[in-house]
C-alpha positions in Angstrom: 132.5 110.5 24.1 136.3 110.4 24.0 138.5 107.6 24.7 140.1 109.5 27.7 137.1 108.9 29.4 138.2 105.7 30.9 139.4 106.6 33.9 135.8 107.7 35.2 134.4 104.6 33.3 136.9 102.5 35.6 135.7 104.5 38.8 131.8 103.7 38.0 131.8 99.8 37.8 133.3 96.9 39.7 133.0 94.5 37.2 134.4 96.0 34.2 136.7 94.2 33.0 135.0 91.4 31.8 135.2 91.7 28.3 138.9 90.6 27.9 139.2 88.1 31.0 137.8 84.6 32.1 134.7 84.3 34.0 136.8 83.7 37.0 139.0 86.6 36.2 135.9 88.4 35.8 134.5 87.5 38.8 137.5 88.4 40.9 137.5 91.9 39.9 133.8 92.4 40.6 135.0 91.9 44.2 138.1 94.1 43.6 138.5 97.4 45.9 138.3 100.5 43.7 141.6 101.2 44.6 143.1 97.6 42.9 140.3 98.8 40.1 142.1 102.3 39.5 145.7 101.0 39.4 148.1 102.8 37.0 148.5 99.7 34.6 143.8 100.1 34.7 144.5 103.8 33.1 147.1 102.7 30.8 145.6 99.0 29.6 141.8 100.0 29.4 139.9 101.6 26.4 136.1 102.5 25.3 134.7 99.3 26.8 134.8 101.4 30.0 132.3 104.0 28.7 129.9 101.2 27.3 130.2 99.7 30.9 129.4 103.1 31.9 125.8 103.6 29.9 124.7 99.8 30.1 124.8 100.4 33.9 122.8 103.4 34.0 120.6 102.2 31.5 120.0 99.0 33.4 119.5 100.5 36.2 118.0 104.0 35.8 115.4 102.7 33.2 114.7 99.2 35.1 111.0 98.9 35.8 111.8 96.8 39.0 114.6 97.6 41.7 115.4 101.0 40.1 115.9 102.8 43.0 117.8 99.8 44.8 119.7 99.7 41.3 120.6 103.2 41.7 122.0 103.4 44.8 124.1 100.8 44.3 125.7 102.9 41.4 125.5 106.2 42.9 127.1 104.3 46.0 130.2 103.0 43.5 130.8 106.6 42.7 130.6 108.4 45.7 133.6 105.5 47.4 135.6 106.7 44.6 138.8 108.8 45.6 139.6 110.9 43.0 143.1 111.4 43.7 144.0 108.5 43.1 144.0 110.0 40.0 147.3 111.2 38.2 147.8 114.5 37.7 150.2 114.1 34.4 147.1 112.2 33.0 144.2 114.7 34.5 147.2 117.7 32.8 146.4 115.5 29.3 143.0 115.1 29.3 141.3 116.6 32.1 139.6 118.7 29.3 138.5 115.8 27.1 137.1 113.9 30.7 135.4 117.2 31.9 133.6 117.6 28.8 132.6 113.6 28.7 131.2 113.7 32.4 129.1 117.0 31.3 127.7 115.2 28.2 126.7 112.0 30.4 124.5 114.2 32.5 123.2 116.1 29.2 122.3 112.4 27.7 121.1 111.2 30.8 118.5 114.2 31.0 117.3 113.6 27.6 116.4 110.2 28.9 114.8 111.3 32.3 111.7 110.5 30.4 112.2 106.9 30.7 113.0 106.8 34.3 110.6 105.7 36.7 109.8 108.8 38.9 110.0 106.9 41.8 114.2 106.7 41.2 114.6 109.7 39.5 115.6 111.4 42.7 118.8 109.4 42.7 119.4 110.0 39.4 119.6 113.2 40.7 122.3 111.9 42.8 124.0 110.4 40.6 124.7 113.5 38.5 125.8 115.5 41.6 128.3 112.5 42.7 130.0 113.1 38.8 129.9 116.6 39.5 132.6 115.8 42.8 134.7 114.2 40.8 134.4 116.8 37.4 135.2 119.6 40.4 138.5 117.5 40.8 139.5 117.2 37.8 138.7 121.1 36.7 140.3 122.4 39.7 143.6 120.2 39.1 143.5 120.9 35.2 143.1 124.1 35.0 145.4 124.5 38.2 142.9 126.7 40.5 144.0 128.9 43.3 140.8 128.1 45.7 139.0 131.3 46.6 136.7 131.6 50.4 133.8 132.6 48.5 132.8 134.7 51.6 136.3 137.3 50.8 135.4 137.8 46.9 134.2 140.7 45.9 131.3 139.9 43.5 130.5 142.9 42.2 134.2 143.4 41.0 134.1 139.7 39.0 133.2 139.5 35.4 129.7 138.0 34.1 129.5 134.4 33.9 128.4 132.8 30.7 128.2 136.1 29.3 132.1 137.1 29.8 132.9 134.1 28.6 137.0 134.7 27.8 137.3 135.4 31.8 136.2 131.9 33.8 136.6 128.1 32.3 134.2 127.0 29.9 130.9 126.3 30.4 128.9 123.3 29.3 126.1 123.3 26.2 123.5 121.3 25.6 124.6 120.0 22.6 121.5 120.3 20.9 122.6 124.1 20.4 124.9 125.7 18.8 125.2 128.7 20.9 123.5 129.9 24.3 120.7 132.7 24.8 118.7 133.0 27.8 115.1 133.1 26.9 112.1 134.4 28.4 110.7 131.5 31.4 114.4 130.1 31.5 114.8 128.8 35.1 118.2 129.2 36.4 119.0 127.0 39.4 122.2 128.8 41.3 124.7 128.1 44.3 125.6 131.0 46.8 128.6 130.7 48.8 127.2 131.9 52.2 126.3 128.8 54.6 122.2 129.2 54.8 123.3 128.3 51.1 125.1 125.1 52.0 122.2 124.6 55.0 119.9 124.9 51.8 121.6 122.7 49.7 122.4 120.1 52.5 119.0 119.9 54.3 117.3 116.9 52.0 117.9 113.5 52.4 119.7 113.1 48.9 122.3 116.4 48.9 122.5 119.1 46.2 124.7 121.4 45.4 122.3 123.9 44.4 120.7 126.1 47.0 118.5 129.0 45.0 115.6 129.4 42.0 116.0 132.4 39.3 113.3 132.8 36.7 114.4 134.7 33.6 111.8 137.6 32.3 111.3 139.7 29.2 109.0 142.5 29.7 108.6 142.3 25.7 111.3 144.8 25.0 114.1 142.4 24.3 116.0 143.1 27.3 116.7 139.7 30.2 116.1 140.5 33.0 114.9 138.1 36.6 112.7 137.7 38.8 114.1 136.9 42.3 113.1 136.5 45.7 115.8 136.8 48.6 115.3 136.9 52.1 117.2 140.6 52.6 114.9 142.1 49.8 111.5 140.3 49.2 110.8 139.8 45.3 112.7 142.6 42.6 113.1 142.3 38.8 117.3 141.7 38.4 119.1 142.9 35.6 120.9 139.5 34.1 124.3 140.8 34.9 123.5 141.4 38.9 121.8 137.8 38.7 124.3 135.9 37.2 127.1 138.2 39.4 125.1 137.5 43.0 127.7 135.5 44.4 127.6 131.8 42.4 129.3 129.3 42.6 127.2 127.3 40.3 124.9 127.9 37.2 122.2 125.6 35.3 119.6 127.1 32.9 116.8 124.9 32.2 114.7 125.4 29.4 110.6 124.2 29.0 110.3 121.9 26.3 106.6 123.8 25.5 108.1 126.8 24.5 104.6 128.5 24.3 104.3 127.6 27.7 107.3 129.4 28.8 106.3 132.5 27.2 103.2 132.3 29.0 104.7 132.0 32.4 106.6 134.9 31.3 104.2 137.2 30.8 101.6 135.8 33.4 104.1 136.0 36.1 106.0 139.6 34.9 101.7 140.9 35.3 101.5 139.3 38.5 104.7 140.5 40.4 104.6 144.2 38.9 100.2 144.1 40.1 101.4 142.6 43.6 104.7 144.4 45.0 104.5 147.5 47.2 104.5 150.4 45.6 107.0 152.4 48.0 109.6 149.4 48.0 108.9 148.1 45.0 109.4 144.6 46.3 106.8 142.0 47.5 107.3 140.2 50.9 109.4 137.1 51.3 108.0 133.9 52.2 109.1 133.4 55.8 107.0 130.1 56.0 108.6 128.5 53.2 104.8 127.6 52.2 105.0 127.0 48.3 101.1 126.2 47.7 100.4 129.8 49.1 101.5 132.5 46.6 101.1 135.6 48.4 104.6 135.8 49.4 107.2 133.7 47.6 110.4 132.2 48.0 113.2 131.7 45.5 111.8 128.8 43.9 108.8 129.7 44.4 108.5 132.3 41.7 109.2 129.7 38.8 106.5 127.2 40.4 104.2 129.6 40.7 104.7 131.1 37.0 104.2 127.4 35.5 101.6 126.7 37.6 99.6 129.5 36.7 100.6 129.4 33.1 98.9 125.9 32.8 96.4 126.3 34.9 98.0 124.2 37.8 98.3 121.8 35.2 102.6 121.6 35.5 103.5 121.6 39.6 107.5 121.4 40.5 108.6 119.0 40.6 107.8 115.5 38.9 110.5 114.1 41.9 110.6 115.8 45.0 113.3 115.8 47.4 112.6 114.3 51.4 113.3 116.6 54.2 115.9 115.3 56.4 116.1 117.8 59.1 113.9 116.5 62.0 114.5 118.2 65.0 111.8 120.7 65.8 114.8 123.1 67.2 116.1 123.6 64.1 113.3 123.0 61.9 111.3 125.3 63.9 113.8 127.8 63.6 114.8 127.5 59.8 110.7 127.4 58.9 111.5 123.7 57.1 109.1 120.7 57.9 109.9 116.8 57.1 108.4 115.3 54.5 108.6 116.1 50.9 110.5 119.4 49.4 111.1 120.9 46.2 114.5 121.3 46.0 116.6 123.5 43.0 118.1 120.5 41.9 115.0 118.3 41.3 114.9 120.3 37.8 117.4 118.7 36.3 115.2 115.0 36.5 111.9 116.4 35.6 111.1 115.6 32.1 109.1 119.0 30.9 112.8 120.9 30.8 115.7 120.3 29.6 119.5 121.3 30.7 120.7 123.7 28.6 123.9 125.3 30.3 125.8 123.8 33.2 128.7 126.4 34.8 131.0 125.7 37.7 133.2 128.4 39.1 136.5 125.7 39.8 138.1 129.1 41.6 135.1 128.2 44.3 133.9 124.9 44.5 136.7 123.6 47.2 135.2 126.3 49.4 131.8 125.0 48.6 132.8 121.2 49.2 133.9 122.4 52.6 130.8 124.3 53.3 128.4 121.7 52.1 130.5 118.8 53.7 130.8 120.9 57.4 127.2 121.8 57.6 126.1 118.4 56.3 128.3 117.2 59.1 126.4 119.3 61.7 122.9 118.2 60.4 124.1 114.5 60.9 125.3 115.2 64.5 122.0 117.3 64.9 120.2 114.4 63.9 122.1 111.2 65.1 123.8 112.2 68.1 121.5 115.0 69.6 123.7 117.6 69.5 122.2 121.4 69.9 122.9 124.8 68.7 124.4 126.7 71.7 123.1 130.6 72.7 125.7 132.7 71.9 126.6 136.3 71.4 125.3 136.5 68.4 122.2 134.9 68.9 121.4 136.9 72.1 122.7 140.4 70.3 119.7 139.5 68.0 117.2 138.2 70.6 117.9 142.0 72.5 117.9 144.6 69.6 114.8 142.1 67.7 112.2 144.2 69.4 113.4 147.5 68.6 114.5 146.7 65.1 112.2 149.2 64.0 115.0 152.1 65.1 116.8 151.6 62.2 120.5 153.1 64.0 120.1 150.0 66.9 119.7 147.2 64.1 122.9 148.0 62.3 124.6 147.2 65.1 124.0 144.0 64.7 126.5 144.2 62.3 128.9 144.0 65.1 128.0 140.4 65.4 128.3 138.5 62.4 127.0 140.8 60.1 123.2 139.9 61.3 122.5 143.6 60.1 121.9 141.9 56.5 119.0 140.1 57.7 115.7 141.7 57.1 114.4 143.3 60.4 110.8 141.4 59.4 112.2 138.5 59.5 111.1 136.3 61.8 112.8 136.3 65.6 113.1 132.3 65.3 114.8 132.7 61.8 117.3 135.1 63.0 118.3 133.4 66.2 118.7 130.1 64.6 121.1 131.7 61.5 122.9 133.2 64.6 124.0 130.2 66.4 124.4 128.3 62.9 126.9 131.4 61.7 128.9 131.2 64.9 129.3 127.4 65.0 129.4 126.8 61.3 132.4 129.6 61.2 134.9 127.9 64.2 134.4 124.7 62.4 135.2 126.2 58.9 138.4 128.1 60.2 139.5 125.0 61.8 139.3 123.3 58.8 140.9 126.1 56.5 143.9 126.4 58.9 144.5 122.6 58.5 144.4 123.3 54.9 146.5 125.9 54.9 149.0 123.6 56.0 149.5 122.0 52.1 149.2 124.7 50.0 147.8 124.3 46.7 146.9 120.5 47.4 143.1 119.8 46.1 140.8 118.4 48.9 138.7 115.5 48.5 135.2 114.9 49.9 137.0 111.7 51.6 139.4 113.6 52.9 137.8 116.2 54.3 135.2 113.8 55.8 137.8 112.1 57.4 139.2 115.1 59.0 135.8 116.8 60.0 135.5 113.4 61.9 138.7 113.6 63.7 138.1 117.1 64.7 134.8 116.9 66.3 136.1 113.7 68.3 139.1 115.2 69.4 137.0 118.9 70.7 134.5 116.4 72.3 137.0 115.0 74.0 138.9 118.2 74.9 135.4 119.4 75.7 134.8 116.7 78.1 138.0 116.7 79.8 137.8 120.2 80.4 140.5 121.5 78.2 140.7 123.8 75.5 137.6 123.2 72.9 136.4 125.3 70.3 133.0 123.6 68.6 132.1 122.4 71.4 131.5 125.6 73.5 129.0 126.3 70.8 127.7 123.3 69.1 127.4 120.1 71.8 124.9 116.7 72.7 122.0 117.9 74.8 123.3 115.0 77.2 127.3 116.1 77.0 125.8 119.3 78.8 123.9 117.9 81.7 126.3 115.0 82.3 129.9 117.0 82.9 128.3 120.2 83.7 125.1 119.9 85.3 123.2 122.4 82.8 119.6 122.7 82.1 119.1 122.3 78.5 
């Protein structure tokens, strides 16, 4: 790794400096704010020692076969207080490449290592990798000096190929165990969509991802990639690679099985098994409303490539070695989004289970503020769902659905439900509960994303950090509340309130 690498090094310890300073020098920057830590005479003065300070943390603490999970979240907890704009641009305009390529081959070392982490912490190694990814989305977006896209007013269809158009987006990152990239047969792709039951998705576990959807590559045996995916509008189809990879991603990791016969196996075992199962007048097979992975008669996303492996080795290799832990709790929205607490296979757990390896990692820069604020907003709601009682208000949308639900049959009355909020996307099968809750969630979760785009509007081309944007989705819900209370103006609030809030100014049944 590069030299220019110490201004992350500096970010991920804070006791770093010890090699050229007393012990009581030492000491006293182990207590040191980040901020005194990333000073501009720390990016000019430091060197390599930062990177060694770097992998002798992780490796103590990762690979620790006592406190490894306390261990790791004290790491992971150093790099998520870091601001990365404290940063200077002049230096991230120097060598943002050289750093973006460093924190990519830390995560690509670290997963050849997941081996030797005890599974019981490999969940925040996990973490750790998607913290570095905050601060690589920072750096890429300054470097390569990205106009932010709303991922919600691209065209997809219109945008070239990632990783296979490779001249039109930013590098991508490669395993650099190979020399070039391929997809082959029983790849698993793990993917980021840009709609908010993606950032729900991606926001709903206890530890965060920023990956929200499973894509299992296929080979019929005629040479040509193709997928296997399952989404929630269409049930299970075989993809051509081109309309996989252009669905509307924000994010892109292949992951490769390390048995390669294996792979091949699941290949052809689960091509067989899809192509004997889906109806023949759709072509599809049903989605899996339930969410219920150990029944394989409908399938979810990430289903399909535990299902493949699992029948591949006869159930010998079940996703994943690390699961994720549910945090939604409250039946109202558990109910309604068909989640339950407890333990979760999540896209992201892939990258810390030890029977693949990362081959390809891909960010979209033009669209990762827009996720940040997505994921951040909707993590925000889950927190107030969770903490502070707050509920998902009725509203036109939701009650739209709830009337035209039992005739969705007539084809004519359920697209107009495309009148409100574009609910004529969802499948008429799917489930009443499912479509009410992604009603209120759409309504809700859109005010509060305006809101915050129209404050943003106000700086253009300024880069938004997760601190600052936490910062201000605080402020905002405080000052509605308020507003709410007081009986003036309020926007979230008419939609998205405490249970209590309602009774106590209002007098409302729940």
């Amino acid at each position: 790794m590069s030299k220019y690498f110490l201004v992350f090094l500096a970010l991920l310890t804070t006791h770093a400096c010890s090699h050229k300073n007393s012990d009581s020098h030492s000491a006293a920057r182990s207590t040191a704010s980040l901020n005194e830590l990333l000073s501009e005479s720390v990016f000019q003065t430091t060197n390599l020692q930062w990177l060694r300070n770097l992998d002798s943390q992780y490796q103590a603490a990762a690979l620790s076969p006592t406190n490894c999970a306390q261990n790791m979240k004290n790491l992971v907890e150093s790099v998520a207080r870091f601001n990365p704009a404290l940063l200077q641009k002049s230096w991230i305009e120097s060598y943002g490449s050289i750093a973006i390529k460093d924190l990519a081959n830390f995560r690509f070392t670290a997963n050849t290592q997941i081996s030797q982490v005890p599974v019981s912490c490999r969940v925040y190694a996990g973490d750790l990798f998607g913290r570095l990814r905050d601060i690589e989305d920072y750096v890429g977006e300054t470097y390569y000096k990205i106009h932010p896209l709303q991922g919600d007013k691209v065209d997809f269809k219109k945008q070239a190929v990632p990783l296979l158009e490779t001249t039109k987006y930013n590098p991508y990152h490669l395993n650099p165990k190979y020399k070039d990239f391929q997809f082959q047969p029983g790849d698993i792709m793990i993917t980021r969509g840009i709609s908010f039951m993606s950032a729900a998705i991606a926001q709903s576990t206890t530890l965060p991802s920023k990956f929200s959807h499973g894509v299992f590559v296929y080979d019929d045996g005629s040479g040509k990639i193709q997928t296997i995916e399952s989404y929630i509008q269409t049930g299970v189809e075989f993809f051509s690679i081109e309309d996989a990879l252009k669905n509307e991603n924000a994010r892109i990791m292949v992951f490769r099985a390390k048995d390669p016969s294996l792979a091949q196996k699941a290949n052809d075992m689960m091509g067989e098994e899809i192509k004997s199962r889906r109806d023949k007048k759709t072509g599809s097979l049903t989605y899996d409303y339930d969410a219920n992975i150990e029944d394989h008669s409908r399938l979810t996303c990430i289903e399909i490539p535990y299902a493949a492996f699992e029948l591949a080795s006869k159930d010998s290799v079940k996703m994943p070695q690390a699961p994720s832990e549910m945090m939604l709790k409250k039946k109202d929205i558990t109910q309604g989004l068909k989640v339950k607490p407890g333990p979760i296979f999540s896209p992201f757990n892939l990258e810390t289970d030890d029977r693949f390896e990362l081959v390809v990692d891909w960010t979209d820069y033009r669209l990762s503020q827009d996720q940040r604020n997505k994921d951040l907003l909707v993590r925000k709601m889950f927190d107030l769902i969770e903490n502070e009682d707050y509920v998902i208000q009725e509203n036109m949308n939701s009650i739209a659905a709830r009337a035209i639900w039992k005739s969705r049959s007539i084809k004519p009355l359920w697209s107009l439900l495309g009148g409100f909020g574009n609910l004529n996307k969802l499948p008429a099968e799917m489930p009443l509960q499912q479509i009410t809750i992604t009603a209120k969630l759409y309504k809700s979760a859109g005010i509060f994303l305006q809101a915050l785009r129209d404050w943003q509007a106000k700086t253009p081309g300024k880069i938004y950090t997760n601190q600052e944007i936490r910062r201000w989705l605080d402020e905002y819900v405080a000052r509605d509340r308020e507003n709410y209370i007081q009986r003036r103006r309020a926007d979230l609030h008419i939609y998205f309130r405490p249970f209590s809030l309602r009774q106590q100014h209002f007098g409302e049944g729940a």
